[in-house]
C-alpha positions in Angstrom: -3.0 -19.2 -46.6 -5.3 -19.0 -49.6 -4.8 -19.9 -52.9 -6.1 -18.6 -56.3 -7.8 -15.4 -56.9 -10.0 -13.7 -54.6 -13.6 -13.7 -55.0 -15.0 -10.2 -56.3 -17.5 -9.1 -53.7 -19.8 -5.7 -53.8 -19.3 -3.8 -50.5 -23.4 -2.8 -48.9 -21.5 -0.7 -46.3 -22.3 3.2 -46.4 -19.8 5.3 -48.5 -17.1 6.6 -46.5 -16.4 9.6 -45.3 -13.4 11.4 -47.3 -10.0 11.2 -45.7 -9.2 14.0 -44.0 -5.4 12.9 -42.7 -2.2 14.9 -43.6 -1.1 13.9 -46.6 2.4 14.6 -48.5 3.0 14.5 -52.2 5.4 12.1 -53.6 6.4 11.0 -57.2 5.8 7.1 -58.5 8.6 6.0 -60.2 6.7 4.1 -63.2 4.9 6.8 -66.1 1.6 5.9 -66.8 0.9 4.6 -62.8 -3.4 4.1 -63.0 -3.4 4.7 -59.8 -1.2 8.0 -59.9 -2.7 11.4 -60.7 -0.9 14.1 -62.3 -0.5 16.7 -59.3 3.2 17.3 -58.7 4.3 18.4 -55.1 5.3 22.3 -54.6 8.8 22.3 -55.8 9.3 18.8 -57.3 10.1 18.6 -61.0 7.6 15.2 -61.9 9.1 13.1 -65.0 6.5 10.8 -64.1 2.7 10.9 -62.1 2.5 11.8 -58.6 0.2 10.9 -55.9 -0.5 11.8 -52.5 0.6 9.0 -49.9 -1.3 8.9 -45.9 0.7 9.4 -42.6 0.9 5.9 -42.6 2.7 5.1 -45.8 4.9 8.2 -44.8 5.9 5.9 -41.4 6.5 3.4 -43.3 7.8 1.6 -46.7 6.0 -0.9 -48.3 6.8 -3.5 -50.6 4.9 -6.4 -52.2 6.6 -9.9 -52.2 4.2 -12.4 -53.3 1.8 -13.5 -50.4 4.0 -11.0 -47.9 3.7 -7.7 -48.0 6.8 -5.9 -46.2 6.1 -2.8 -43.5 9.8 -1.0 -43.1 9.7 2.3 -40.4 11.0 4.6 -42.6 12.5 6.8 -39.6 14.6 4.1 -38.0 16.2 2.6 -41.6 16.4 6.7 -42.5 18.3 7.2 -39.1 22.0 7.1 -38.5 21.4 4.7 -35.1 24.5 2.4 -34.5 25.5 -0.5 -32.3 27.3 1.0 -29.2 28.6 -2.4 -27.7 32.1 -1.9 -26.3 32.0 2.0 -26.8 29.2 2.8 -24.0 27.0 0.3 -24.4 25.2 0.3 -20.9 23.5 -3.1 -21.3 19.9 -4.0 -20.0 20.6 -4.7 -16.5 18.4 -3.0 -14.2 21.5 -0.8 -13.6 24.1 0.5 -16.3 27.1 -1.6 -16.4 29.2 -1.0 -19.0 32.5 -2.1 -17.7 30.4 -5.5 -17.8 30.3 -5.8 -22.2 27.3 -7.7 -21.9 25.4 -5.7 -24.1 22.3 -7.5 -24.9 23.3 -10.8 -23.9 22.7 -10.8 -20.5 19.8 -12.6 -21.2 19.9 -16.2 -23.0 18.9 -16.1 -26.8 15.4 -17.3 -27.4 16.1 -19.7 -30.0 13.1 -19.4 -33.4 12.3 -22.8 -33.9 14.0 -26.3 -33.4 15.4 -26.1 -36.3 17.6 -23.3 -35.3 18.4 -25.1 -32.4 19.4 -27.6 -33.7 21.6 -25.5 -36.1 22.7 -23.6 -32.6 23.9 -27.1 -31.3 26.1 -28.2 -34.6 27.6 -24.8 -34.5 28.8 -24.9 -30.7 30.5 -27.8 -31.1 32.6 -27.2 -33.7 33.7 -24.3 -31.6 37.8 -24.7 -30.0 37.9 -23.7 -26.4 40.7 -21.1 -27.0 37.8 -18.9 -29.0 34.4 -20.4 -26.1 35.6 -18.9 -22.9 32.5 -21.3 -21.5 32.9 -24.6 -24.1 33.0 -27.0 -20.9 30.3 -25.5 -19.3 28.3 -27.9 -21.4 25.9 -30.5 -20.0 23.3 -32.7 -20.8 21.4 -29.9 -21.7 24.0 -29.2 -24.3 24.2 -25.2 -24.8 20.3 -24.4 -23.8 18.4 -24.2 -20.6 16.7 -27.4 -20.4 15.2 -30.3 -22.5 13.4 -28.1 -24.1 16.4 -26.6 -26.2 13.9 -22.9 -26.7 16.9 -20.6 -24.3 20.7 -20.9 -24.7 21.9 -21.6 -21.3 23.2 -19.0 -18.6 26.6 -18.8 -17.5 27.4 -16.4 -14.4 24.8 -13.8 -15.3 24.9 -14.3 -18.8 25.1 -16.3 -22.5 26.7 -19.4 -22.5 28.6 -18.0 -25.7 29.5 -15.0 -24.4 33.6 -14.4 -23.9 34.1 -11.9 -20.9 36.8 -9.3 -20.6 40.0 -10.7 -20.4 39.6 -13.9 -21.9 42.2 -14.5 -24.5 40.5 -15.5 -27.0 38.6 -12.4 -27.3 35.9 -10.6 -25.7 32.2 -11.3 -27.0 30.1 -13.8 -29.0 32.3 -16.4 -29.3 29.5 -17.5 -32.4 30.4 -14.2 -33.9 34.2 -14.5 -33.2 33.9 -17.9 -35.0 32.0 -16.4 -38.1 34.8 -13.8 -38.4 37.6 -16.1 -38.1 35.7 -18.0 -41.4 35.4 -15.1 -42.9 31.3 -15.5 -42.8 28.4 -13.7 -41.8 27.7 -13.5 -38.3 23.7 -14.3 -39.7 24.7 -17.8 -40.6 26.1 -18.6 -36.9 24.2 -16.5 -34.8 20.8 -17.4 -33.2 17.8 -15.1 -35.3 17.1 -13.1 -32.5 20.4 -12.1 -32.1 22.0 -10.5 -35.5 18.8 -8.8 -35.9 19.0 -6.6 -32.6 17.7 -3.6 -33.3 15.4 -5.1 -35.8 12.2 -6.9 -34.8 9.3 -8.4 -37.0 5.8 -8.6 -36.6 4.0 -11.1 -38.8 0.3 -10.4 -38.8 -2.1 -12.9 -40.9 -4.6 -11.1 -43.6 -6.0 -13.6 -45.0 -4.5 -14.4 -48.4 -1.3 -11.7 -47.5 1.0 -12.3 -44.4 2.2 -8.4 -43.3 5.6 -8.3 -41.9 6.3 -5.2 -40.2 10.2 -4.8 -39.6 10.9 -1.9 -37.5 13.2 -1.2 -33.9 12.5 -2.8 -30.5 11.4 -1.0 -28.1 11.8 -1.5 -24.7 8.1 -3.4 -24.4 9.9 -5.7 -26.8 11.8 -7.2 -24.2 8.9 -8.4 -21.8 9.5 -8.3 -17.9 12.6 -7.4 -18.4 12.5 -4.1 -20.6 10.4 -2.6 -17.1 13.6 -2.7 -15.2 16.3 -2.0 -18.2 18.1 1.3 -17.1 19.0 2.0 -20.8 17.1 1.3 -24.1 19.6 2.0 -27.0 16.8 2.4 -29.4 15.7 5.4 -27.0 17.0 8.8 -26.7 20.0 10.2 -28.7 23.2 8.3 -27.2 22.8 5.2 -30.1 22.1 7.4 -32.7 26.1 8.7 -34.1 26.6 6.5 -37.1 28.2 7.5 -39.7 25.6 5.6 -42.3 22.1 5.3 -42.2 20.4 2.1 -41.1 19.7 1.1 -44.6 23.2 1.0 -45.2 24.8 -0.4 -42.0 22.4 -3.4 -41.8 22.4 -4.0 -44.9 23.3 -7.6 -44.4 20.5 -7.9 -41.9 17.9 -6.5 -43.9 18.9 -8.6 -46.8 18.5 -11.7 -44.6 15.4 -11.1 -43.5 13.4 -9.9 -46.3 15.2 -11.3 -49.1 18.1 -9.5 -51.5 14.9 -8.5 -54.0 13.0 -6.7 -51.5 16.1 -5.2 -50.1 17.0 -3.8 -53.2 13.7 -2.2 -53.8 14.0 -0.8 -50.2 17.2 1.0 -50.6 16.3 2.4 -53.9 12.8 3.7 -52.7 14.4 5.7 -49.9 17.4 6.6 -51.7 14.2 8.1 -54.6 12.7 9.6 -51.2 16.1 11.4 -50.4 16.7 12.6 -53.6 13.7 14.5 -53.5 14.1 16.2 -50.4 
């Protein structure tokens, strides 16, 4: 990544043609904005300047953090979707099985660097077998795959931390059972990939910036295996009956991710973008 100020260069390309894409008006919440102009949008009392944003700034919300800048889909953090494991969750078999409450763990967690696996590891074994259905199903792999600690391990079709119905200790992560029982976030146990289901990342390098685009998976998302899932709960209408919208419900998640000051400057741009609406 670069350091220092960029260089001021003069551009030899031919001007551009004008911009021609739909554009909707919406008002800057500083006075005074040099960028802003003063044309208000039909209906909208302006205390301030007003601009007019592209299609793409409508899709999505974005945020300077120093050297990141932060892309948020406006229409999944805007929507009311909601996690649907243990009340119809299908799963991403290649057929539904619901009665199965494997949700998205029929696959092992893909674990983000070694660090995390290492962190993966500690975790695990501080866990009692009467909250790890699976705790002795440990080897010299430990919890993951192989040697190379990237997978947590399969047990009988899925996660090695998974707890299946019936077991007394309850049903589900048994990372996430543990996290409750201390009366901690689920982020600080779990594997990344894992508390942030629906949410993906894309980091893309530009230079002296880093974009990181935060929006839903989709079923690509989920490689091979998303061509054979018989339900996607990011598509269609079943996932979406929350009673908050995604800003709210993951807060926690979003907070995590981009950091409590970007957060905050999230929810109050689309609670500014509701308000005027």
């Amino acid at each position: 990544m670069l350091s220092g100020k960029p260089t001021r260069t003069i551009s030899t390309e031919s001007p551009k043609s004008p911009d021609t894409s739909p554009r909707t008006w919406v008002r800057l919440g500083v006075r005074n904005d040099p960028s802003a102009h003063p044309w208000a949008r039909p209906g909208v009392k302006c205390r301030g300047y007003c601009r007019r944003v592209s299609a793409a700034e409508e899709e999505f919300v974005e945020i300077t953090d120093g050297g990141t800048l932060w892309r948020f889909e406006r229409d999944f953090l805007e929507s009311n979707w909601a996690c649907l494991w243990g009340r119809g969750c299908r799963g991403i078999l290649d057929h539904a099985a619901e009665e199965l409450m494997q949700g998205c763990c029929s696959v092992g967690a893909e674990m983000a660097d070694e660090e995390e696996a290492m962190t993966i590891s500690a975790l695990a074994a501080t866990l009692p077998a009467h909250i790890w259905q699976h705790r002795a199903r440990r080897d010299a792999d430990d919890v993951f795959s192989n040697d190379e600690r990237r997978n947590t391990k399969l047990v009988d079709g899925a996660c090695i931390f998974l707890n299946r119905p019936g077991f007394a200790g309850g049903v589900g992560c048994a990372l996430h059972i543990a996290a409750d029982a201390a009366g901690e976030s689920p982020t600080e146990w779990k594997p990344s990939v894992c508390w942030q289901l629906p949410i993906r990342v894309d980091w893309e390098d530009h230079g002296d910036i880093e974009h990181a685009t935060v929006r839903r998976w989709s079923r690509a998302d989920w490689g091979n295996e998303g061509k054979t899932m018989a339900w996607c709960c990011t598509e269609g209408a079943e996932a979406y009956v929350g009673d908050q919208p995604v800003v709210d419900s993951l807060a926690a998640e979003l907070a995590t991710i981009a950091g409590e000051t970007v957060y905050v400057q999230l929810r109050a741009r689309l609670s500014e973008r509701q308000s005027e609406t």
